[in-house]
Every structure is written in C-alpha cells, then in structure tokens.
C-alpha positions as CSV (number, residue, x, y, z in Angstrom):
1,X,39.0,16.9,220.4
2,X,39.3,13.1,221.6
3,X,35.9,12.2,223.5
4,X,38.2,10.0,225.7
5,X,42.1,9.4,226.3
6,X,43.1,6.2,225.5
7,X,45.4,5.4,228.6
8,X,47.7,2.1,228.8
9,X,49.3,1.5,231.9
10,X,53.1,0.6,231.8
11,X,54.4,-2.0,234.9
12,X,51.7,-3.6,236.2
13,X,53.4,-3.9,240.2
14,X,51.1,-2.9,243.2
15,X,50.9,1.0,242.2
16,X,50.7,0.5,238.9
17,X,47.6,-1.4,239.1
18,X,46.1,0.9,241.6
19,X,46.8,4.2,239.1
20,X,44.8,1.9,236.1
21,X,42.2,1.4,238.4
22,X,42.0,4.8,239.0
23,X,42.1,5.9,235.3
24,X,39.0,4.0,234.7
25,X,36.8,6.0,237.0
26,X,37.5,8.8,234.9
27,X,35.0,10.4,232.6
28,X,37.5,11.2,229.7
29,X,39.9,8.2,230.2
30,X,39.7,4.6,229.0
31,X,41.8,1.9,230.0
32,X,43.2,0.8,226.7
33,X,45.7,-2.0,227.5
34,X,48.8,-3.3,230.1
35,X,52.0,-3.8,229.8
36,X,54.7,-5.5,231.8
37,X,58.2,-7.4,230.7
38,X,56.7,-10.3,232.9
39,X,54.1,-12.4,231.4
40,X,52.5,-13.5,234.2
41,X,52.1,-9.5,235.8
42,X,50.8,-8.6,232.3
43,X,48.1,-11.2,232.5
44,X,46.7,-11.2,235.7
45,X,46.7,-7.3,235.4
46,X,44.7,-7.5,232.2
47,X,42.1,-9.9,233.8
48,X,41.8,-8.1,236.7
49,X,41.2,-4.6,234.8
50,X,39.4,-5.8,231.7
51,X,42.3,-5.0,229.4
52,X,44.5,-6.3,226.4
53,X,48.2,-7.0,227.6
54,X,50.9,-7.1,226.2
55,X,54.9,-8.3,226.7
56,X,56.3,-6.1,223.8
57,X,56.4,-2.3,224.9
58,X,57.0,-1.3,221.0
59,X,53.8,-2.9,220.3
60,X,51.5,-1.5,222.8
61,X,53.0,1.9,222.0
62,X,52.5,1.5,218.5
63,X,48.8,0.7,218.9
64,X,46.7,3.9,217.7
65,X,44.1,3.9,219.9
66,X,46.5,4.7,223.4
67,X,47.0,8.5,223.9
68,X,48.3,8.0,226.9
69,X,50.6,5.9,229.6
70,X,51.1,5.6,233.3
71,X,54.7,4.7,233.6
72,X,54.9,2.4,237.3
73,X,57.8,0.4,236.5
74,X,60.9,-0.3,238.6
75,X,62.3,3.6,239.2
76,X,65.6,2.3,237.1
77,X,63.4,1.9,234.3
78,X,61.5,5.3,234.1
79,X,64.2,6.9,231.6
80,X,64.4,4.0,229.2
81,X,59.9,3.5,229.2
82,X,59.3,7.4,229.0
83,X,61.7,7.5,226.3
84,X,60.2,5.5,224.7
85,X,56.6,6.3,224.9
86,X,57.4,9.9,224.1
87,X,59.0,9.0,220.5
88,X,55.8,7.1,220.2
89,X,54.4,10.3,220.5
90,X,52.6,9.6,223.8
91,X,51.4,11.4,226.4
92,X,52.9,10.5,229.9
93,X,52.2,10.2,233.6
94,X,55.6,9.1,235.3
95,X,55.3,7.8,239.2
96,X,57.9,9.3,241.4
97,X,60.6,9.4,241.3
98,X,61.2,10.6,237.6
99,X,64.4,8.8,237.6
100,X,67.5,8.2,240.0
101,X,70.2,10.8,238.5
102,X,69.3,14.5,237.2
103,X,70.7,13.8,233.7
104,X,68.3,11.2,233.3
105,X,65.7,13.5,234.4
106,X,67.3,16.2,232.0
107,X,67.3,14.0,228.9
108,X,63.4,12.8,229.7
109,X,61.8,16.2,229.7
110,X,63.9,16.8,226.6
111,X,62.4,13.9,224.7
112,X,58.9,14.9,225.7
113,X,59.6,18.5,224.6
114,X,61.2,17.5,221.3
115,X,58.3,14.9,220.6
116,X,55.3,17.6,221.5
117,X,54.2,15.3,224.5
118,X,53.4,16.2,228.1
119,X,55.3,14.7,231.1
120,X,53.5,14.5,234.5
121,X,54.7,13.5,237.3
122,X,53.2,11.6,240.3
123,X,54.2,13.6,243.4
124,X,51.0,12.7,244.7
125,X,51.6,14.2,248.2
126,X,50.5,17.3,247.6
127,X,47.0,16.0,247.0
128,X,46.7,14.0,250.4
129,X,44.1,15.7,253.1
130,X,47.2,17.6,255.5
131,X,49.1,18.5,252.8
132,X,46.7,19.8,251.0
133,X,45.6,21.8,253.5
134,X,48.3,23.1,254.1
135,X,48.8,24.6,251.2
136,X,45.8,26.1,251.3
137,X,46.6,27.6,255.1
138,X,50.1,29.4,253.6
139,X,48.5,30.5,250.2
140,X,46.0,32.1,252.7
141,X,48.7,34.1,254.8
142,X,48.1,31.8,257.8
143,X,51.6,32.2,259.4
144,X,52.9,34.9,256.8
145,X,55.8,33.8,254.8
146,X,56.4,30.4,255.6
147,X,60.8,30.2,255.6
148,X,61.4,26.5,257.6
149,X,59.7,23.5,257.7
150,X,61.0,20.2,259.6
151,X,59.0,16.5,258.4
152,X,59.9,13.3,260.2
153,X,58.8,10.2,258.3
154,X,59.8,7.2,260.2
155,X,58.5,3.6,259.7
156,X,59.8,-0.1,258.4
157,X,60.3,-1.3,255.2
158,X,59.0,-4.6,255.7
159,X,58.6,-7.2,252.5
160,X,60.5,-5.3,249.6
161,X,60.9,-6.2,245.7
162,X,64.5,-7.5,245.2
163,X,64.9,-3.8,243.2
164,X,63.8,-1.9,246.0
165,X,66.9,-3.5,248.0
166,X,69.3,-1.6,245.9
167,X,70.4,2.0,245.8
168,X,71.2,1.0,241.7
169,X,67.7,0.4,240.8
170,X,65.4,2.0,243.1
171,X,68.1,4.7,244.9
172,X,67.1,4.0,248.2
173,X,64.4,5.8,250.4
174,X,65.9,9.0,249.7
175,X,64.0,8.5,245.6
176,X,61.7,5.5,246.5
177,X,59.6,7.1,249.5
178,X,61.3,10.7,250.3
179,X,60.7,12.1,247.3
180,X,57.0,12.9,248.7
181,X,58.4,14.7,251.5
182,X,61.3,16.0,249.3
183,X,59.1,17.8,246.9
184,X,56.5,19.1,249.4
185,X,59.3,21.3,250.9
186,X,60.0,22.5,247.3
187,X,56.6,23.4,247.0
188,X,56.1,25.1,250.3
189,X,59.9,26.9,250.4
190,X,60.6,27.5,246.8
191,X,63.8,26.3,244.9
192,X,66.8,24.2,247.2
193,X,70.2,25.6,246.2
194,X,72.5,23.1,248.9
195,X,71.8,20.1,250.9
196,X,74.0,18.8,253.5
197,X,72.8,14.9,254.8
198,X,74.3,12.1,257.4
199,X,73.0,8.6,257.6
200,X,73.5,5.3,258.6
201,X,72.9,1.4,258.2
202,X,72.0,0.1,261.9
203,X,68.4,-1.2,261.8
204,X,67.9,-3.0,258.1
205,X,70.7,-4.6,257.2
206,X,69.4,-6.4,253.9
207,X,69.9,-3.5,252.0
208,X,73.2,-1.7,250.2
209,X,72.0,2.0,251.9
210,X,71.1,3.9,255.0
211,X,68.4,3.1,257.0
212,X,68.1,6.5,258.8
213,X,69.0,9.8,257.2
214,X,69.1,13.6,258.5
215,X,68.8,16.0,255.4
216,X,69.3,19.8,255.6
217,X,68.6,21.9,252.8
218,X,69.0,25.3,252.3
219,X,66.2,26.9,249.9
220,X,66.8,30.1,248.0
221,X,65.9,33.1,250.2
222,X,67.1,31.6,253.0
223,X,64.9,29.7,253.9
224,X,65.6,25.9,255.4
225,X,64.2,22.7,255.4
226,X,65.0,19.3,257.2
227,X,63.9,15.8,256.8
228,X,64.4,13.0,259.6
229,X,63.6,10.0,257.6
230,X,64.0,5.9,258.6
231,X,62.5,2.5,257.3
232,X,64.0,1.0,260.5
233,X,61.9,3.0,263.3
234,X,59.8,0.7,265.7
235,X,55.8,1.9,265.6
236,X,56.5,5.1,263.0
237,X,55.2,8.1,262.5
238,X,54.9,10.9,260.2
239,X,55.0,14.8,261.9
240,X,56.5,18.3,261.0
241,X,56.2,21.8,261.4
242,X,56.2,24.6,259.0
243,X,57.5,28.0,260.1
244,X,56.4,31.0,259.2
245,X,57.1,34.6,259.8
246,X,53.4,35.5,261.5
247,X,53.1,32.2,263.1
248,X,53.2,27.7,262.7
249,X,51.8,25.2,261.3
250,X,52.3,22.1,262.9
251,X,51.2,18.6,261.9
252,X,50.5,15.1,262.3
253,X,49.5,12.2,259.1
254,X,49.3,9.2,261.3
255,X,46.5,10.5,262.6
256,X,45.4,13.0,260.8
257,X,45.9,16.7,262.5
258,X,47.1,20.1,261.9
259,X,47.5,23.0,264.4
260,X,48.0,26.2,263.5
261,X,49.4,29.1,266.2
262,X,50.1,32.6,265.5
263,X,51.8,35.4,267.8
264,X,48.5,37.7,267.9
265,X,47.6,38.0,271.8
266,X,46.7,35.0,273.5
267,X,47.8,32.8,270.4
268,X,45.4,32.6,267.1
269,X,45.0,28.9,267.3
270,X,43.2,26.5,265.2
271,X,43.1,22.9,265.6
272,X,41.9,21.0,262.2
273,X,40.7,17.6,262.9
274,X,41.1,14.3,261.0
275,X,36.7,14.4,260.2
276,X,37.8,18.1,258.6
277,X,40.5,16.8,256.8
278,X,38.6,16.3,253.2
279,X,40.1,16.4,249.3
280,X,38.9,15.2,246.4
281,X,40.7,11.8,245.4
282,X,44.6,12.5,244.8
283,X,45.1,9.6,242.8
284,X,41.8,11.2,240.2
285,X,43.5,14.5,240.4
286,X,46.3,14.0,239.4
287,X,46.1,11.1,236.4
288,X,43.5,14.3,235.5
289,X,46.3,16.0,234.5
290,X,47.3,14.0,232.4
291,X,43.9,13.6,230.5
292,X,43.5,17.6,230.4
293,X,47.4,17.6,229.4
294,X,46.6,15.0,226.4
295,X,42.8,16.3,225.5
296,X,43.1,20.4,226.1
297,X,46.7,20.8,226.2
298,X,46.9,21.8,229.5
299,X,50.0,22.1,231.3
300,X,50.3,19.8,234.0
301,X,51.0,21.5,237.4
302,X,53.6,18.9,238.1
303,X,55.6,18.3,235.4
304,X,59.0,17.3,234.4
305,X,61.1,20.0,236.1
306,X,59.4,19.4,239.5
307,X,60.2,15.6,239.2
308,X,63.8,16.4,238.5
309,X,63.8,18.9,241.5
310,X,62.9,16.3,243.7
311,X,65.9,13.7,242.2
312,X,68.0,17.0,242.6
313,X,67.7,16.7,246.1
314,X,67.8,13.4,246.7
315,X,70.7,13.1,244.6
316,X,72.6,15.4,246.6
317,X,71.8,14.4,250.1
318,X,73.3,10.9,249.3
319,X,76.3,12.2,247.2
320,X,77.0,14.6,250.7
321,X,76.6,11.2,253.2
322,X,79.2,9.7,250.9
323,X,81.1,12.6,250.9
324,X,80.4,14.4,253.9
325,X,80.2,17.6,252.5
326,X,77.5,20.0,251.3
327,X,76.6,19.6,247.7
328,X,75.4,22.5,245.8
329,X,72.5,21.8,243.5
330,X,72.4,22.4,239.7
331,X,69.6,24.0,238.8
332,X,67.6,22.8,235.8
C-alpha cells in the first residue's frame, strides 16, 4: 500500500484551489501538480501551492507519480476531464455537479467502472454543521420517519465567470448551486421518481435562465420535497423544515440553528445553537474519500450514482419549466 496519494488538481478556478489546499493538510495525500487549459491559472496556482503545472492534461495524467485528481473545471467540462483521467487509470474526485445531462453522468461512472477507478463526488453539503446534524437527528428517530422536507435558498449571484452565465456550460442554478440542496433531499427522503418546477427570469437579466425556481419532487414512498431557490433575492437566506411522522426539524444556515419539536405533551423541543453546531472539516472529509478510495479501496459514500441523482433532478425540473409538465425520472 501507497504511503501517500499522489493527488493533482484539475482547473485551478476559486474551488479548485481551495480543494488543493485542502488535500495538502492531509496525512496520506500529497499535492503532486496543477493543471488548467489557461497558462496564466496553471501558474499562479502552482506558485501559490508549491506545485508543478502543467497546460497539457495528457501529460499531467500520464505522469506516474499522481494517483489521484480533483476535477474543478467548468461543469461542461467534467465528462470530457473524468474521462479522461479514468483511462489514465486515475482515481477521481469530481466537484458537483457530475455533469449537466444524465447520459453524461451515465457514461462517466461507466468509464471509471470499466477502468477499475473510483468516482467521488463533491456534494459537500452533507458535511456542513446543520446538515450534518441533521442527519444525525433523523438516523436517531428524532421525528420518526422523516416523509417532507421544504429548503429555501435565496441570495444574488453577483460577479459570475462568463460560463456560469449560460445554461450550456454551467446549466444554471438548478446544477451550479442547487445541486447541494438537491441531493440533501435525496439523502434525507430516499430516491425522487417525478419532479414538477415553474420559474422565471425577473431579477438577473444577464443570464439565458431563471432567476427564481419552485421545484416539487415526489420521492418514492410518497414522500415530497420542495425547493424555493433565487440568485435574485435582496438580503438572502437559507431555511427549511424537514417533516417527520413523530415530529420537525426545522432550520436556519444563515445563522446557524436548528429546532426540533415533537407531538409528546407539551412539545419535546430542542433548540441547537450555532456554538453546538461542530463537524469535522467537510472539505478533509470528503477529498478523504478519495484517498481511502485510491489507498484501501474503499467505496466512497458519495459516488457516481448519487452525483447523477442530483443531475437527475435538476435535469427534470428545467426540462418541466420548459415544458410545463411533470417529468418522470429515469432511474440509473
């Protein structure tokens, strides 16, 4: 067994620097070498982070001593990169969202699987203080068998890359930011069989997509989620509720606070502070599953299929505001 994975970080934008920063706090991970199609990116990141860089993406993956790669390039890209990296026989951490169609997402995890590679996948929400704990309240029985949950993520979108601006190359909110909140109801609710959106342009107007979007989803079970999500809300805010047969779990991330009320007498009731609110690093847990995927073969616990869940959805939801119909969802 490798002492150390050899990690080289793919796209070297804002997030992608911050995930190479991260790898190199790890005990079993070394920062190998960056790589970016711009010069200039590829430079500065290598000087900031004490790497090699490199403008060829053949030639970093064909260097030995990388094990590993954090793909953070432009969403379009993700297919093309991973693809790549996985016939180089590399392991791979791909930032959300896997990619902006499900056949993408399909032929990805099928590349990986025929090359002997793992695929992780950076839905990095789950590891954030509420969410977290959350989890931990409904694994616990808290409020029973949680069946509905309702987030609201509202904000601006301020300075954006011209690729963030499309729905072509970065799909819109719905993939670029709403595949946190996307996934998370996955994770709480189980599998989504329909969704049924609206939405509209009336705040940003540089863009080619909605602004605000309503999103129903109907999970298998019956159970139902909803997101209320905007980059064109005044002041923001980030709040839900998740429903559960013996009681509620209801939230805030901007501050940080979660209540929980149950229908015993007078109301169990527990109010879980922002100085409470403690987990580990999320960025360190999850590039450690990539490292325990590489070095012990350890499946990562968000892998390929969950990515592609969360395109699924988002996928559907702006296929139904084009439409204006419900759209069923294939399931993997």
């Amino acid at each position: 067994m490798a002492e150390a994975l050899g990690v080289a970080l793919l796209g070297c934008g804002g997030m992608g620097r911050t995930l190479a920063q991260t790898a190199r706090k790890l005990d079993r991970a070394r920062l190998v070498g960056v790589w970016d199609v711009a010069p200039a990116a590829a430079e500065a990141a290598g000087a900031t982070l004490e790497a090699p860089w490199f403008t060829d993406l053949r030639r970093i993956l064909a260097d030995p001593a990388v094990g590993g790669v954090i793909v953070a390039t432009p969403n379009y890209t993700h297919r093309e990169v991973v693809e790549a990296a996985a016939a180089a026989g590399k392991h791979i951490f791909c930032e959300k969202p896997l990619a902006l169609r499900t056949a993408d997402c399909d032929a990805m995890i099928a590349a990986a699987a025929a090359a002997g590679v793992h695929l992780c996948v950076g839905h990095v929400l789950r590891y954030l203080p509420v969410f977290d704990r959350m989890k931990q309240l409904v694994d616990a029985g808290a409020i029973g068998q949680p069946f509905a949950m309702r987030t609201s993520r509202l904000g601006g979108w301020g300075e954006a890359a011209e690729w963030r601006r499309r729905r072509a190359t970065s799909g819109g909110p719905l993939f670029e930011v709403n595949a946190h909140e996307l996934d998370y109801m996955r994770y709480i609710l189980g599998e989504p069989e329909s969704v049924y959106a609206t939405g509209s342009q009336t705040v940003v107007t540089d863009t080619d997509y909605e602004d605000t979007v309503f999103v129903t989803i109907r999970f298998a079970g019956g159970h139902h989620g909803v997101l209320h999500s905007s980059i064109g809300a005044a002041g923001g805010g980030y709040s839900g509720v998740i429903q559960g047969t013996d009681g509620v779990i209801s939230f805030t991330n901007w501050p940080s606070r979660i209540h929980v009320h149950g229908f015993a007498e007078g109301g169990a009731r527990e109010t879980i502070g922002e100085e409470s609110l403690t987990a580990p690093d999320a960025h360190v847990r999850e590039l450690t599953h990539l490292v325990e995927a590489a070095l012990d073969g350890t499946p990562p616990p968000i892998g390929g299929r969950d990515g592609r869940a969360a395109v699924a959805m988002a996928e559907a939801a702006v296929a139904s505001i084009q439409t204006g119909q419900a759209v069923t969802i294939r399931p993997a």
